[in-house]
C-alpha positions as CSV (number, residue, x, y, z in Angstrom):
1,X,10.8,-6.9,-9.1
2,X,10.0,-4.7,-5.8
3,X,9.0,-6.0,-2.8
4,X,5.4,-5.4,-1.6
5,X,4.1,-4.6,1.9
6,X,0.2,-4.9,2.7
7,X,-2.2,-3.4,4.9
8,X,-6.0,-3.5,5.4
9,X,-8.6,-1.7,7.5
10,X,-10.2,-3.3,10.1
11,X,-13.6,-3.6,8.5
12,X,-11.8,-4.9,5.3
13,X,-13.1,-2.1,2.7
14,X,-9.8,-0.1,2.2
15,X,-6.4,-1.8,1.2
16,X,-2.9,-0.4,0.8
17,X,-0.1,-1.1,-1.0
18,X,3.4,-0.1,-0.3
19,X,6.1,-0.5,-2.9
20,X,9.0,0.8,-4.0
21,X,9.6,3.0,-7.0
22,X,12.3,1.3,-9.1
23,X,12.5,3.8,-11.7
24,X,12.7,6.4,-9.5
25,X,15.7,9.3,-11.2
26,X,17.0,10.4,-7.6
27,X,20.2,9.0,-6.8
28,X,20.1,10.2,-3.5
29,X,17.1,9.4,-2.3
30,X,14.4,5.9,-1.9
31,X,10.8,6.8,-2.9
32,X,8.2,4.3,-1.9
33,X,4.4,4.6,-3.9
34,X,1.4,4.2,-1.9
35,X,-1.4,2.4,-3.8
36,X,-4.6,2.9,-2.0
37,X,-8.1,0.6,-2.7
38,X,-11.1,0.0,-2.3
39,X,-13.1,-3.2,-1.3
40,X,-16.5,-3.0,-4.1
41,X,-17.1,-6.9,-3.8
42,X,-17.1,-9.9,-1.2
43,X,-13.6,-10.1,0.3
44,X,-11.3,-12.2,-2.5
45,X,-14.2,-11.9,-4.7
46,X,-13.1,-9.5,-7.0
47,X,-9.7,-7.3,-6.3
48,X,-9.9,-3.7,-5.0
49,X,-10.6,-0.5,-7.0
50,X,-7.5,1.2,-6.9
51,X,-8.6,5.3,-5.8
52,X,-5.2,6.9,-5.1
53,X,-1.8,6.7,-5.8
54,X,1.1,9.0,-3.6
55,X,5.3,8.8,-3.3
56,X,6.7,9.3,-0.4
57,X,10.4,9.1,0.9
58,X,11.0,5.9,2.5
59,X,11.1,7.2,5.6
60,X,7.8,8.9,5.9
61,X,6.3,5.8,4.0
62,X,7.7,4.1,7.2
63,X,6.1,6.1,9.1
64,X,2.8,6.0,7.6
65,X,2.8,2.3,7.7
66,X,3.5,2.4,11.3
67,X,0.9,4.9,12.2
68,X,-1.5,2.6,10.1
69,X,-0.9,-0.5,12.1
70,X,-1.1,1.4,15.2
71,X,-5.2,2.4,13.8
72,X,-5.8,-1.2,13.4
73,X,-4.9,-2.0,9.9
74,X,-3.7,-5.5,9.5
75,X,-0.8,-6.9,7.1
76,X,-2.5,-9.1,4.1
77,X,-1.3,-11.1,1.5
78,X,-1.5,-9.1,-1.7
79,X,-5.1,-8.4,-3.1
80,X,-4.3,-7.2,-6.5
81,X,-1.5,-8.0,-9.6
82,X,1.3,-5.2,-9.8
């Protein structure tokens, strides 16, 4: 099973999931899927409403995770099943 990597916003309404794609057909490259969310109930409540899904090459997924901790977003434990 992939490992998952956790982020939310600072207000706690949006979550994001980073995980790799395992059944991904390019030999050459890593692809990592986004999972975006959103927070409809009390914190741990209820889990997020997952909006949006993207791949990106692991090294702009890198990126993007970086540029969302540097906006605030915070690591989290996981907030929904796989």
């Amino acid at each position: 099973m992939a490992r998952s990597y956790w982020l939310v916003n600072s207000n706690r309404s949006k979550v994001k999931r980073f995980i790799e794609n395992t059944n991904n057909k390019d030999q050459f490259s890593k692809y990592i899927f986004i999972d975006s969310g959103k927070v409809t109930s009390t914190w741990g409540k209820e889990p997020p409403v997952m909006t949006k899904r993207e791949e990106l090459k692991i090294e702009k997924a890198r990126d993007e995770y970086k540029k969302l901790l540097s906006q605030g977003w915070r690591k989290t434990p996981p907030v929904w099943g796989n």
